[in-house]
C-alpha positions in Angstrom: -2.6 33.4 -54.8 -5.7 31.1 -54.7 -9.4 32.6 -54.8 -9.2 32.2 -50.7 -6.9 30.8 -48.3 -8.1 30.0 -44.5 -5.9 29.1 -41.5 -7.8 27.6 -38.8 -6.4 29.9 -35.8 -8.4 27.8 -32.8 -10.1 24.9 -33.5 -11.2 24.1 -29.9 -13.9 24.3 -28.0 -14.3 27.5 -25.0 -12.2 26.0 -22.2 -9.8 24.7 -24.7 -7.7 21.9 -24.9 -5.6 21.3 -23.0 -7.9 21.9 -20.2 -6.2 24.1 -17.3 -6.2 21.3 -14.2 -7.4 18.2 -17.0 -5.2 14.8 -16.9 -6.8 13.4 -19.6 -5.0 11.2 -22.1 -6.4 14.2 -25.1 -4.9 16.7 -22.5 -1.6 15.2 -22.0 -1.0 14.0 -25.7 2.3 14.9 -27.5 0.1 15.0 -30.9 0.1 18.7 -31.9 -3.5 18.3 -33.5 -4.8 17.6 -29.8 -3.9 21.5 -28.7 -7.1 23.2 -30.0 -7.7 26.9 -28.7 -10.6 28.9 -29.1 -12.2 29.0 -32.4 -11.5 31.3 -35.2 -10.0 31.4 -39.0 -8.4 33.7 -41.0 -8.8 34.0 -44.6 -6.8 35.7 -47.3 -7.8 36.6 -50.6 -5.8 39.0 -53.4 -7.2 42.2 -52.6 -7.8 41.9 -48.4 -7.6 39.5 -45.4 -10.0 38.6 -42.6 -10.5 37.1 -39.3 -14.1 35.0 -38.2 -13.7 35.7 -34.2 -11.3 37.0 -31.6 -10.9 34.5 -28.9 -9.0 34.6 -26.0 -6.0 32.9 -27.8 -6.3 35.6 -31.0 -2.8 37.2 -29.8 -1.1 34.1 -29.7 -2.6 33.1 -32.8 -1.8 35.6 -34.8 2.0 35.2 -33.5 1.7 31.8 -34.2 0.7 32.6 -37.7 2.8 35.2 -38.4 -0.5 37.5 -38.9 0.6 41.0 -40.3 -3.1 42.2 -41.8 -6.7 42.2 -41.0 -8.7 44.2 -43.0 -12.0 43.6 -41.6 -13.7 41.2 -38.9 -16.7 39.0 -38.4 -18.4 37.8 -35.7 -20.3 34.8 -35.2 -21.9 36.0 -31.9 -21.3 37.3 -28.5 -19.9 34.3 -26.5 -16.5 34.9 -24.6 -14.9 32.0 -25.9 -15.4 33.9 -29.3 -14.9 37.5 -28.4 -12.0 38.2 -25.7 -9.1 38.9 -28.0 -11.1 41.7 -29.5 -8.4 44.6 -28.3 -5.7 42.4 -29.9 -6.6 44.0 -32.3 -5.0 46.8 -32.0 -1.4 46.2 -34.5 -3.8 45.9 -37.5 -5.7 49.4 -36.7 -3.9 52.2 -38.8 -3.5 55.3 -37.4 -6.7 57.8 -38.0 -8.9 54.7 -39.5 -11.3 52.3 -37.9 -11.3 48.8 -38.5 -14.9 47.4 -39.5 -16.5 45.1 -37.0 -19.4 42.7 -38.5 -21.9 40.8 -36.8 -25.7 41.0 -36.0 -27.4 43.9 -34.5 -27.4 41.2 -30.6 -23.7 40.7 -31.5 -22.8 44.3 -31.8 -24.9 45.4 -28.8 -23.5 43.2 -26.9 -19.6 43.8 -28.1 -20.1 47.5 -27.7 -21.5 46.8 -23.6 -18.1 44.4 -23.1 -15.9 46.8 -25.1 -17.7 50.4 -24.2 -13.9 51.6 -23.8 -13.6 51.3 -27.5 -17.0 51.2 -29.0 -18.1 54.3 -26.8 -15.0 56.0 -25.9 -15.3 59.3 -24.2 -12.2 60.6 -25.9 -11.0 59.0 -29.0 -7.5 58.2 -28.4 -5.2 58.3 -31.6 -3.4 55.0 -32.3 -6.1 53.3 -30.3 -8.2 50.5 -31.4 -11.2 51.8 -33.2 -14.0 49.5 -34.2 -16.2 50.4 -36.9 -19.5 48.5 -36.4 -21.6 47.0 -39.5 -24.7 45.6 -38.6 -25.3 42.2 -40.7 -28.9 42.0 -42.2 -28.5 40.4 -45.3 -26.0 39.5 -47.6 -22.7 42.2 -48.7 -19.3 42.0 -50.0 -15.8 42.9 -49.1 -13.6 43.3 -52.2 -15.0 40.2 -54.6 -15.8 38.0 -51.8 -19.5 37.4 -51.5 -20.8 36.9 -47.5 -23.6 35.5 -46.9 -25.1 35.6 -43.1 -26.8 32.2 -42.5 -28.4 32.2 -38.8 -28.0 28.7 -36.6 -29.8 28.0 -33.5 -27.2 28.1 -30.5 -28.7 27.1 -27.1 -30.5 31.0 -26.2 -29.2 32.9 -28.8 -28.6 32.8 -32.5 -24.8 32.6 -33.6 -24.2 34.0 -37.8 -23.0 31.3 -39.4 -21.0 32.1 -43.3 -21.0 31.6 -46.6 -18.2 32.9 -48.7 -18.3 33.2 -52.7 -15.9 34.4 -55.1 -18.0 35.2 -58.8 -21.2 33.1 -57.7 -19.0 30.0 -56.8 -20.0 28.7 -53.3 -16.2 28.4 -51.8 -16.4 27.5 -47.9 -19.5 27.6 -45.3 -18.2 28.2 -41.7 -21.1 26.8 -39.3 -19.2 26.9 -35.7 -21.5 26.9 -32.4 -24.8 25.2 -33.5 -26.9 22.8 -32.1 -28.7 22.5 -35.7 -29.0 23.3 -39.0 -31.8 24.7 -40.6 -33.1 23.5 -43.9 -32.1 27.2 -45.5 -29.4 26.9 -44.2 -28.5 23.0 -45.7 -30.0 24.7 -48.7 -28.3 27.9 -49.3 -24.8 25.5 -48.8 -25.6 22.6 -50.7 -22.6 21.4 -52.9 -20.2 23.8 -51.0 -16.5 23.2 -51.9 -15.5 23.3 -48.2 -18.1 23.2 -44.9 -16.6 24.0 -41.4 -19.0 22.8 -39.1 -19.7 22.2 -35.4 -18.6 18.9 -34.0 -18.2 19.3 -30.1 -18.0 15.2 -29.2 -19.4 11.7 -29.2 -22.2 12.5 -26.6 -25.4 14.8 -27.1 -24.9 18.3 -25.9 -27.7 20.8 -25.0 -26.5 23.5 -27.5 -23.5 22.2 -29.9 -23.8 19.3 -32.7 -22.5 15.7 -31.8 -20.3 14.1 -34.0 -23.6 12.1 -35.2 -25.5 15.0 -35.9 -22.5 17.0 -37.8 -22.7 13.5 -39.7 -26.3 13.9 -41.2 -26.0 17.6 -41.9 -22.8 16.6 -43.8 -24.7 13.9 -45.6 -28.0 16.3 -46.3 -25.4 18.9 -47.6 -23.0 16.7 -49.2 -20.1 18.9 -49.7 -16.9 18.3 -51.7 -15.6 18.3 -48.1 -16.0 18.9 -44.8 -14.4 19.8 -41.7 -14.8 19.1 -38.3 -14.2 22.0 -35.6 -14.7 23.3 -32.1 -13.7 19.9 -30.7 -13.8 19.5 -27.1 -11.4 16.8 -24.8 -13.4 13.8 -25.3 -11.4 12.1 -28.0 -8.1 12.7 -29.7 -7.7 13.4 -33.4 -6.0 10.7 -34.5 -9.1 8.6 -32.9 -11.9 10.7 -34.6 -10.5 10.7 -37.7 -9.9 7.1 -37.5 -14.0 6.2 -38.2 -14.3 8.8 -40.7 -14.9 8.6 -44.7 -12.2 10.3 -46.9 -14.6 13.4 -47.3 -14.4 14.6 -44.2 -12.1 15.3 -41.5 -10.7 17.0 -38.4 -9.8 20.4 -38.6 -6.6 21.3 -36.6 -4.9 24.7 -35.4 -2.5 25.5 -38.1 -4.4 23.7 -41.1 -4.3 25.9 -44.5 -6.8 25.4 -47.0 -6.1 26.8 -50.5 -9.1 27.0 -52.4 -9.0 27.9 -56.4 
């Protein structure tokens, strides 16, 4: 098995695509890539496996997937779009343990006042979901994977932002749900085999990178390569790809990266 392998689950944006009530050529399109749900990956390594989010779709992900483990899960922050599919799950809960639940201190609060039924249960009910939360201040491991918290401006609120390294090697930076990047930030991921970032659509948006924006952190960072996520309707795949050097691309539901 390679040092880590991530599925993109969702690579859309929170309404998904297709839209609910949306005609749009992206919405209507036969090309798989163009069906984007809610954002989240799941990565595998030899000794445990773990999920970034748990959207709204995270059920019909995992099925989609064939998901049969999560050992641990991290949040990016409190948004619904990232957070609904949270008592999904449920399956990967074994009896008389708790499944730990990652994220910063505003994250967890605000998980535990959505989710008081399992956070702050009045009885603990066996079999039940039972989240386990770790507050993220600073850097920690799970197994020999290396996480490293990375904190990106996201409209109001701050969303956590990853790094993940296997024996000091800088493997894949996961940067969903920014507006920018810090310098820090570019520095702590410099040279990064693989960078996930935020690339809502052509036009400006308020709290989210434009595809012009995602362009010059990619160039500040220069990674071996980069992908393009939480896509909204605007444009297809096949189009934004189209304009795109070789070292960076879309990122679709489904895609596996294996990286050794």
């Amino acid at each position: 098995m390679p040092k880590l392998r991530v599925t993109f689950l969702g690579t859309g944006t929170s309404q998904g695509v297709p839209r609910i009530g949306c005609d749009c050529d992206v919405c209507a399109s036969t090309d798989p890539r163009d069906t984007r749900t809610r954002c989240s990956i799941y990565l595998e390594t030899p000794e445990l496996s773990l999920v970034v989010d748990t959207g709204a779709d995270f059920r019909a992900q995992c099925l989609r997937e064939k998901i049969r483990r999560v050992d641990a899960v991290l949040y990016t922050h409190a948004h619904t779009d990232h957070i609904m599919g949270l008592d999904d799950l449920r399956p990967f809960c074994r009896p008389g343990e708790t499944i730990p639940v990652y994220g910063s201190e505003a994250t967890l609060t605000q998980l535990a006042d959505v989710f008081a039924f399992a956070f702050r249960p009045p009885v603990r009910v066996p079999g039940y979901l039972h989240p386990e939360p770790k507050t993220v201040t600073g850097a920690f491991a799970l197994g020999e994977v290396e996480i490293i918290p990375l904190p990106l401006p996201h409209g109001r609120t701050i969303s956590t932002g990853y790094l993940f390294c296997v024996r000091g090697e800088r493997l894949l930076a996961y940067l969903t749900d920014c507006k920018t990047v810090p310098a820090e930030v570019e520095q702590a991921v410099r040279g990064v085999r693989h960078m996930v970032i935020d690339a809502l659509r052509e036009r400006p948006h308020p709290t989210h990178l434009s595809f012009s924006e995602a362009a010059e952190v990619i160039e500040r960072v220069q990674p071996q390569q980069a992908w393009l996520t939480h896509l909204c309707h605007d444009h297809s795949h096949a189009a934004i790809e189209e304009g795109l050097p070789s070292k960076v691309r879309v990122a679709f539901d489904g895609l596996v990266l294996e990286i050794d």
